[in-house]
TIDO-786409 format. One record per residue (C-alpha): x, y, z; residue in one letter. Coordinates in nm, 4 decimals. Layout:
<recs>
REC|X|Y|Z|A .
...
</recs>
This chain:
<recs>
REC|17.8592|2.8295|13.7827|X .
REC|18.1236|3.0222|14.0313|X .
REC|17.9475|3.3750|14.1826|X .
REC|18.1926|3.5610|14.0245|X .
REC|18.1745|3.4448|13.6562|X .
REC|17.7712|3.4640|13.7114|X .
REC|17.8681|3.8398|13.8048|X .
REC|18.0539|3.9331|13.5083|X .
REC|17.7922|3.7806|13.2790|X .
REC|17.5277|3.9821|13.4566|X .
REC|17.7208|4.2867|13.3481|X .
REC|17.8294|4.2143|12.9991|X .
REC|17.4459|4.0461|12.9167|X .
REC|17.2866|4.3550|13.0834|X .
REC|17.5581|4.5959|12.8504|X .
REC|17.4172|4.4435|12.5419|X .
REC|17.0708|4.4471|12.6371|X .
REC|17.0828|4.8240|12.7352|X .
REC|17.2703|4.9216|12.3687|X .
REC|17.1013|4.6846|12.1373|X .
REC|16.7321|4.7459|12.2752|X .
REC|16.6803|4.3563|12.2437|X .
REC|16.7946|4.0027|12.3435|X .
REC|17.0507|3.8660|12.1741|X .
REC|17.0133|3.5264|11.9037|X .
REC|17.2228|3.2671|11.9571|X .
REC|17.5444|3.2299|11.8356|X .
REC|17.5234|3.5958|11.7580|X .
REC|17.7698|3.7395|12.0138|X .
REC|17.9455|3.5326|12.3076|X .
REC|18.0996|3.6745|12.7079|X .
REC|18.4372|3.7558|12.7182|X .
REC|18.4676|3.4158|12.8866|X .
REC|18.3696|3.2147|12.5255|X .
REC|18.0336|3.1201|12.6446|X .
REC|17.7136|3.2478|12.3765|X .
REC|17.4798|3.5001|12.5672|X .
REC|17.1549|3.3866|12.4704|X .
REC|17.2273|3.0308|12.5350|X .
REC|17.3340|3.1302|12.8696|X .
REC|17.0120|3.3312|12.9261|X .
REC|16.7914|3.0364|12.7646|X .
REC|16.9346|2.8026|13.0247|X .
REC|16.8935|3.0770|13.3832|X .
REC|16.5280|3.2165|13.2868|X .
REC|16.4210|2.8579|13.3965|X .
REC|16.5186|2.9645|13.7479|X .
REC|16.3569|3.1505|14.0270|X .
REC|16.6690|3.1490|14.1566|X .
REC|16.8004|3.3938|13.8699|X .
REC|16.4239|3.5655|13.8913|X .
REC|16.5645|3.9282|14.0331|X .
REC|16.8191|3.9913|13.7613|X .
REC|16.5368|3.8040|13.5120|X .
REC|16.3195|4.0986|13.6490|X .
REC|16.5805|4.3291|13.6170|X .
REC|16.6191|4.2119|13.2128|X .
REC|16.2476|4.2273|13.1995|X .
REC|16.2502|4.5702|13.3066|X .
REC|16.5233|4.7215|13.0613|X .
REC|16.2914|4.5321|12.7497|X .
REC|16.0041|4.6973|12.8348|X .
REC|16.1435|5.0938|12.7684|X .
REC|16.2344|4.9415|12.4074|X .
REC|15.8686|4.7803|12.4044|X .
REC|16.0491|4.4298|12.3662|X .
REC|15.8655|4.1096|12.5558|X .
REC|16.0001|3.7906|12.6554|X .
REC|15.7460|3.5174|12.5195|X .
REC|15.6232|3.2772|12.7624|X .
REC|15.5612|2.9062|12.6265|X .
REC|15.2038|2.9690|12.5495|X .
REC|15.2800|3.2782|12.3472|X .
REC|15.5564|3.0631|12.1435|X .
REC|15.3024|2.7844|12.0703|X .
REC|15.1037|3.0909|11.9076|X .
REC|15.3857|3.1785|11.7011|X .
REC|15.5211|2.8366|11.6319|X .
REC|15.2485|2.7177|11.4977|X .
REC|15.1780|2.9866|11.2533|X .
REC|15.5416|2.9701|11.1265|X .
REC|15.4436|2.5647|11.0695|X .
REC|15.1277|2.6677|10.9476|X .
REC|15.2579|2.8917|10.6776|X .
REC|15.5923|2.6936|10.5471|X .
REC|15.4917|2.3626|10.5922|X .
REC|15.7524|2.2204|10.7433|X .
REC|15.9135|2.2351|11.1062|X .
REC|16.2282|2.5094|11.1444|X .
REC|16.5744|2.3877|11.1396|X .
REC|16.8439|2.5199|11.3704|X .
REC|16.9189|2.9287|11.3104|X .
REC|16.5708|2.9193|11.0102|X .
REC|16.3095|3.0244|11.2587|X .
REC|16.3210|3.3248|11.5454|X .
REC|16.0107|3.4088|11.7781|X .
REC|15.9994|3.7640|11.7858|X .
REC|16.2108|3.7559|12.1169|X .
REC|16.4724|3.6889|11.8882|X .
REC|16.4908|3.2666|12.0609|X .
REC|16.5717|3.0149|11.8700|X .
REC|16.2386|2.8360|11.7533|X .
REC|16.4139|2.4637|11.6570|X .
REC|16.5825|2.4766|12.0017|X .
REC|16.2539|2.5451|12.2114|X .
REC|16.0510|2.3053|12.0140|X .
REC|16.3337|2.0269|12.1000|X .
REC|16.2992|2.1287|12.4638|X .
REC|15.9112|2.2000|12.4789|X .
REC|15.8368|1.8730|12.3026|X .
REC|15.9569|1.6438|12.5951|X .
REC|15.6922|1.8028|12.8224|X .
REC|15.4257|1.8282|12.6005|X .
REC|15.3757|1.5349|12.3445|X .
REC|15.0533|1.6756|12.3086|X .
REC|15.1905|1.9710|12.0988|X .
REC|15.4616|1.7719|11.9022|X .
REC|15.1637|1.5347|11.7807|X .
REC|14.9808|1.8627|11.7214|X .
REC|15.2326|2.0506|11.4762|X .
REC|15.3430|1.7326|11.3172|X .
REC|14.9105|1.6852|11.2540|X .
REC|14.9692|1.9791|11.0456|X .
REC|15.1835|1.8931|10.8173|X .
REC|15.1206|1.8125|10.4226|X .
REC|15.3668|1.4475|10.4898|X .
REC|15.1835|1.3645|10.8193|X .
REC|14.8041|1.4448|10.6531|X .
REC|14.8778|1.2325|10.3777|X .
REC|15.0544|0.9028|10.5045|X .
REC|14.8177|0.6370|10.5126|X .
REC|14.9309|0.3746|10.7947|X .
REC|14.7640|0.1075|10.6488|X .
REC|14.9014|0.1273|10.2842|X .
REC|15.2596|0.1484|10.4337|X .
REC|15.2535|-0.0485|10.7879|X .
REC|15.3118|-0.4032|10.5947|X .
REC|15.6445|-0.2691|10.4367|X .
REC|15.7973|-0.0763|10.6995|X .
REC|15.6947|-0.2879|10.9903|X .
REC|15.9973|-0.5171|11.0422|X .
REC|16.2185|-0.1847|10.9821|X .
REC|16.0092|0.1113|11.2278|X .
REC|16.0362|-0.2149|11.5038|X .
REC|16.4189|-0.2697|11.5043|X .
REC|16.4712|0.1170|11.4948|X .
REC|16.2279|0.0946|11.8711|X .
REC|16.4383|-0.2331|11.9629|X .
REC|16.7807|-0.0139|11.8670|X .
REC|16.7254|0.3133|12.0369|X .
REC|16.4983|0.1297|12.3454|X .
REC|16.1731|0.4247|12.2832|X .
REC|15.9901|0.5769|12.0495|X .
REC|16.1406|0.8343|11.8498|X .
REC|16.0763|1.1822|11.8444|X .
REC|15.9048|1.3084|11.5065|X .
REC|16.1387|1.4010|11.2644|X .
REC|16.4435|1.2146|11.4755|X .
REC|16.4411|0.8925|11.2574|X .
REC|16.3334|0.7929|10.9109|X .
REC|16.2971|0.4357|10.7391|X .
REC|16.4784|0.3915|10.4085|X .
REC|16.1811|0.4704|10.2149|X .
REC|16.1922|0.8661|10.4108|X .
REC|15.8639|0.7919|10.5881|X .
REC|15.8941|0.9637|10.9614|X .
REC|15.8832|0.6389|11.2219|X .
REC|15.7321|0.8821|11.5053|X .
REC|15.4744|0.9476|11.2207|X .
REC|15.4079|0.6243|11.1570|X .
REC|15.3185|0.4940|11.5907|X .
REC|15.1544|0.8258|11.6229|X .
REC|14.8404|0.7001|11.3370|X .
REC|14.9616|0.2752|11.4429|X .
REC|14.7913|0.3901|11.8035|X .
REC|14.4885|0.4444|11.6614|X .
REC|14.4463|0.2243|11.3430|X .
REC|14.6155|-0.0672|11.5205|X .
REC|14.5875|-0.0469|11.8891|X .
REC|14.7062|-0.3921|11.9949|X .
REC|15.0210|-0.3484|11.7996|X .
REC|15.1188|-0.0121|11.9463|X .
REC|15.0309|-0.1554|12.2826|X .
REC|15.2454|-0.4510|12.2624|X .
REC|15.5479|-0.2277|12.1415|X .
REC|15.4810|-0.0064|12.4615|X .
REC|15.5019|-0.3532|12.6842|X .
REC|15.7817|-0.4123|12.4538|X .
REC|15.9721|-0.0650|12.5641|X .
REC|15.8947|-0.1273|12.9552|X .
REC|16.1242|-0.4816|12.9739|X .
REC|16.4309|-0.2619|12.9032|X .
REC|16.6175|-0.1309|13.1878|X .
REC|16.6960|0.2316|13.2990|X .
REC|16.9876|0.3759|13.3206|X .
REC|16.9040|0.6407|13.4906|X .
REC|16.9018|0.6733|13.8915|X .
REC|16.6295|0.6570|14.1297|X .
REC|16.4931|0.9303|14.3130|X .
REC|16.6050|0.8012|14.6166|X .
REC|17.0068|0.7590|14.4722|X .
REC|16.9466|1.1212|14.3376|X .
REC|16.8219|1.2340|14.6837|X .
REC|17.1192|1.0245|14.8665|X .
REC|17.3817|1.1988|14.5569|X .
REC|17.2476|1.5688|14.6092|X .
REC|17.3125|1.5636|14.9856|X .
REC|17.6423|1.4288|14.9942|X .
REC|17.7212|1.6645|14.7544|X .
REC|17.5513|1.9671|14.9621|X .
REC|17.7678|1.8291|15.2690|X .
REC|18.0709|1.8496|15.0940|X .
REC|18.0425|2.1981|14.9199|X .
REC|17.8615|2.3766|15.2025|X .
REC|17.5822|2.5202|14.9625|X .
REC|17.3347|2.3986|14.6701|X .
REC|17.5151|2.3449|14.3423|X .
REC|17.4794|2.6290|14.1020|X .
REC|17.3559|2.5096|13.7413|X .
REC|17.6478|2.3291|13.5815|X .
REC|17.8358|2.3094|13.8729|X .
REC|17.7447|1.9743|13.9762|X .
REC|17.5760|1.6450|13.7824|X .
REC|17.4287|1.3351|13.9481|X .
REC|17.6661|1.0089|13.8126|X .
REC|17.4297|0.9752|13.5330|X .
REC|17.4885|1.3277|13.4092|X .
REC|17.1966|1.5012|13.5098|X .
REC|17.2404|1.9225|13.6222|X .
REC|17.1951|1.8621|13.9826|X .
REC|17.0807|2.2200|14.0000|X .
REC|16.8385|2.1916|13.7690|X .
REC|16.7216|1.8870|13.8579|X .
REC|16.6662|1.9613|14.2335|X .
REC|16.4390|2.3223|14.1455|X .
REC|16.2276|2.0972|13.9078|X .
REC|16.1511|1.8475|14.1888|X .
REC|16.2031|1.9888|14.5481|X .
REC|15.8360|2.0815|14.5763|X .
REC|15.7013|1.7245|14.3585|X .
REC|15.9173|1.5018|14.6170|X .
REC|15.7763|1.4843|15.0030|X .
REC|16.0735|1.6656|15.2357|X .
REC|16.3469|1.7212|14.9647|X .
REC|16.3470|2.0727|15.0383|X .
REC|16.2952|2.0428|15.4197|X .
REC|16.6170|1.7558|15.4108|X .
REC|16.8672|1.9977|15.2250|X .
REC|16.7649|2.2753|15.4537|X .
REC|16.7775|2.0475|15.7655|X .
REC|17.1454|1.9209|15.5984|X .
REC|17.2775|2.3313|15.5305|X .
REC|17.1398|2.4025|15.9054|X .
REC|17.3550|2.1369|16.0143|X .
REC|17.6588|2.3001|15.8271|X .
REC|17.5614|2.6514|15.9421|X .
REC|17.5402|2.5308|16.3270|X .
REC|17.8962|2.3639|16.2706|X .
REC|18.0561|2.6462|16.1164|X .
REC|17.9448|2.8560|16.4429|X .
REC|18.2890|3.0259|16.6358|X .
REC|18.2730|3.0134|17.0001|X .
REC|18.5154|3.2488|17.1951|X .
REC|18.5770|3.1215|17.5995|X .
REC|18.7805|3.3783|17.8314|X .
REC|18.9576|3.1554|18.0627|X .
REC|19.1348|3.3045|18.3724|X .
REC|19.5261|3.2664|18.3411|X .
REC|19.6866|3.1754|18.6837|X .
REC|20.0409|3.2159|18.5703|X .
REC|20.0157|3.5162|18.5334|X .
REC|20.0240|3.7378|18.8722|X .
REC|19.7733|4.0032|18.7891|X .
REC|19.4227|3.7656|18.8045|X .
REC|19.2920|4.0227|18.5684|X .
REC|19.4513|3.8565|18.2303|X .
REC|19.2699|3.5864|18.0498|X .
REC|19.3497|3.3853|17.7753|X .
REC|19.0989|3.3947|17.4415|X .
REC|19.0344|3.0451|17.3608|X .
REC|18.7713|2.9136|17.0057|X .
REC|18.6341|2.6505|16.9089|X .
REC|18.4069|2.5462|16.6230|X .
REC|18.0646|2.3405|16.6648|X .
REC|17.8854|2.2657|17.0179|X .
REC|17.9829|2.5414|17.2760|X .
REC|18.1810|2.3597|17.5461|X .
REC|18.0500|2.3758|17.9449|X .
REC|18.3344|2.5990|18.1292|X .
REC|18.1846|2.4115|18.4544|X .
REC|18.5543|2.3201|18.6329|X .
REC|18.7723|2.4989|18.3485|X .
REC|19.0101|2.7274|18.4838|X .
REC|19.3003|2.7077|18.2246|X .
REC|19.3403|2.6504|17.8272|X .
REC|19.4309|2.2529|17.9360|X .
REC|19.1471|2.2225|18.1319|X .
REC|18.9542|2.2957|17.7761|X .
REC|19.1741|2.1133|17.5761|X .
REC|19.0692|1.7824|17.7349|X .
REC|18.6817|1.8772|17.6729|X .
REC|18.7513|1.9569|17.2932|X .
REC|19.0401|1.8980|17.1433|X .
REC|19.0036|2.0688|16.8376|X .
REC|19.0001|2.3925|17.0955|X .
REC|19.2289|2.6965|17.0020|X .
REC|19.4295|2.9120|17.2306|X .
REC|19.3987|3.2666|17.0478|X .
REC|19.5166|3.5255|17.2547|X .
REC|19.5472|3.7167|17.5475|X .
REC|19.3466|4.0199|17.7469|X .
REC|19.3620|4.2430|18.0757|X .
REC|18.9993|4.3186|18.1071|X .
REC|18.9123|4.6255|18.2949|X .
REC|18.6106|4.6275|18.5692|X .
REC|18.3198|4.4942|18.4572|X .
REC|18.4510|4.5376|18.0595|X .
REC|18.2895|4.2862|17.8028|X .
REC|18.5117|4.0957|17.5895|X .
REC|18.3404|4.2366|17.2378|X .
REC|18.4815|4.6141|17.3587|X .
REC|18.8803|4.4958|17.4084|X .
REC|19.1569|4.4377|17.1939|X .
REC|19.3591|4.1564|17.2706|X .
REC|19.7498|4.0158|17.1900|X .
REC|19.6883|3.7679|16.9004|X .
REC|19.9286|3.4789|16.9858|X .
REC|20.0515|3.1698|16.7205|X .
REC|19.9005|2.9257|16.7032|X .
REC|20.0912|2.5541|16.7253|X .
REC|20.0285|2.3830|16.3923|X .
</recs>
């Protein structure tokens, strides 16, 4: 995401907040640039990078006695909504009373905590009263080639046999009332091969990619080849992975160091007054004026050296208090 169009979302998400006394639901309102405000907000609260103008958010809710749930307080609230309709929210049915999307949490939370997908799913009339072993013998061939299809096991509510009985449903009670079948489905899902990279290609992808922009990727600026946010990924795992953080920092030090503009006063001879120097830069390591006494002389040690201008300096008079003659430079 480019500073600028971060900057103008700050504004216009901060303008709605401040008038409406509340988030935003999504697909309710969208930016001027055609992106939806709450699905932009959704996907920076992760961030501590964002944390100041999260604060800042947090702040403005809290005159209008509005709170921004944490996960804990959504299972709360989730669960009761489960608890009370009997079935699991589809897209735009359910709102916590943040006004986010319940389906679209649930989809997210769910991948980091199985625990609570098996636990809402437990509560439901269809889950309490399938019996695995009055329908494992018919749907057995069928819930199988649906694993062998999509290489894991599905989500709850993702995929159905043709008789409408949930597969997830079905391995969640075949773990327990058939544990050598579930467990040779498992060994069954490890022979197939990942597609996705290693941490060591995602390590080798995010600093090539530092090195060429000159700064961490903002989210959704950058992906790893298999598609993963490369912001995202690298705030989820630079304190799990040994040195990640201390090799990006060591890699933007590097850039920093390189980016460094040296400025050399070197007498000029030709001219008759011994008093006028020429300005000479370079970029990088500072170059040892031991012998130099002209802009060739420097030239040879770095060629990459520029010759910039020209100054009389006064007695004793330090470079940083003169102007000088800015002179063009040969392309």
């Amino acid at each position: 995401m480019e500073r600028k169009l971060f900057r103008n979302r700050k504004e216009e998400f901060k303008e709605f907040v401040i008038i409406e006394q509340r988030l935003p639901r999504r697909g309710e309102i969208k930016f001027r640039d055609g992106e939806d405000l709450r699905t932009w907000f959704d996907a920076i609260i992760r961030f501590s990078y964002f944390q100041s103008f999260i604060d800042e958010i947090k702040s403005i809710l809290e005159k209008f006695s509005f709170r921004i749930l944490g996960d804990n307080d959504k299972e709360e609230e989730f669960i009761d909504y489960v608890i009370k309709n009997d079935h699991i929210p589809g897209y735009k049915e359910g709102y916590f009373s943040d006004n986010s999307e319940m389906k679209s949490w649930f989809n997210s939370y769910k991948n980091k905590n199985s625990d609570f997908e098996t636990r809402v799913h437990e509560l439901l009339t269809e889950y309490k009263e399938l019996d695995i072993s009055e329908v494992w013998f018919f749907v057995r061939e069928e819930c199988i080639e649906i694993v062998k299809k999509i290489k894991r096991i599905p989500y709850h509510g993702e995929v159905v046999t043709q008789s409408g009985i949930d597969v997830r449903s079905v391995f969640d009670k075949l773990k327990s009332n058939d544990p050598m079948i579930y467990e040779s489905i498992v060994l069954m899902l490890s022979t197939y091969k990942d597609n996705r990279l290693s941490i060591e290609n995602r390590v080798q992808e995010l600093c090539s990619t530092v090195r060429r922009l000159k700064y961490i990727p903002f989210i959704e600026e950058e992906k790893f080849s298999d598609g993963v946010d490369m912001y995202y990924w690298y705030n989820t795992y630079k304190d799990r992975i040994p040195g990640l953080e201390t090799r990006i920092d060591k890699i933007l030090d590097e850039i920093k160091q390189k980016s460094k503009v040296n400025i050399y006063l070197i007498p000029n001879f030709k001219k008759n007054s011994g008093k006028r120097y020429t300005i000479c830069t370079n970029v990088g390591d500072k170059i040892d004026l031991d012998g130099v006494c002209s802009f060739d002389d420097l030239k040879v040690k770095d060629s990459t050296v520029l010759e910039c201008g020209e100054v009389i300096l006064k007695n004793d008079e330090e470079i940083g208090s003169v102007s000088f003659v800015k002179k063009k430079t040969k392309k």
